[in-house]
C-alpha positions as CSV (number, residue, x, y, z in Angstrom):
1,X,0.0,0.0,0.0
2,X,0.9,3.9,-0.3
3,X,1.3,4.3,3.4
4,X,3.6,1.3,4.0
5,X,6.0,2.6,1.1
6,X,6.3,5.9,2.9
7,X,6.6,4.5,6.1
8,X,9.4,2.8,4.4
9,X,11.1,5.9,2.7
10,X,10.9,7.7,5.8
11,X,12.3,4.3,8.0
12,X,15.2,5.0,5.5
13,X,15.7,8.4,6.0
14,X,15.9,8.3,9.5
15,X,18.6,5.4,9.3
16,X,20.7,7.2,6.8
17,X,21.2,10.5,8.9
18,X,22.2,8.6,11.6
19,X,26.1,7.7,10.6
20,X,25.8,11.7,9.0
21,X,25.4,12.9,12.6
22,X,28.0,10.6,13.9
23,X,30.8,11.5,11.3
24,X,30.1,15.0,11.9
25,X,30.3,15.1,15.8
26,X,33.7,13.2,15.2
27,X,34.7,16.2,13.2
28,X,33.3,19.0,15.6
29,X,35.6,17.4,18.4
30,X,38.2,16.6,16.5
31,X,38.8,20.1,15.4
32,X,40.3,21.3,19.1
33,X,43.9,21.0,19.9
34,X,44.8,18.4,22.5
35,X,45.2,21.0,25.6
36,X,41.9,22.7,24.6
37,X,39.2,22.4,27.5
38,X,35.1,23.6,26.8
39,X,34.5,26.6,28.6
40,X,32.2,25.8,31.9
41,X,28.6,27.8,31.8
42,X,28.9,28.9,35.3
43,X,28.4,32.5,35.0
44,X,25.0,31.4,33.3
């Protein structure tokens, strides 16, 4: 039926973005130098 195949395009879609995300968070930490540490938010 109509709704299965888009239940299954959209099952697909979310499993595909998954290792995006992933490879992408590796890169964003990746991108600081060893000694770098993440500012605290305690003045918040």
């Amino acid at each position: 039926s109509k709704a299965m195949l888009q239940n299954l395009s959209e099952y697909d879609n979310t499993r595909n973005v998954v290792p995006i995300l992933r490879l992408l968070e590796v890169d964003f930490s990746a991108q600081y130098p060893d000694w770098y540490v993440e500012p605290t938010v305690e003045a918040a």
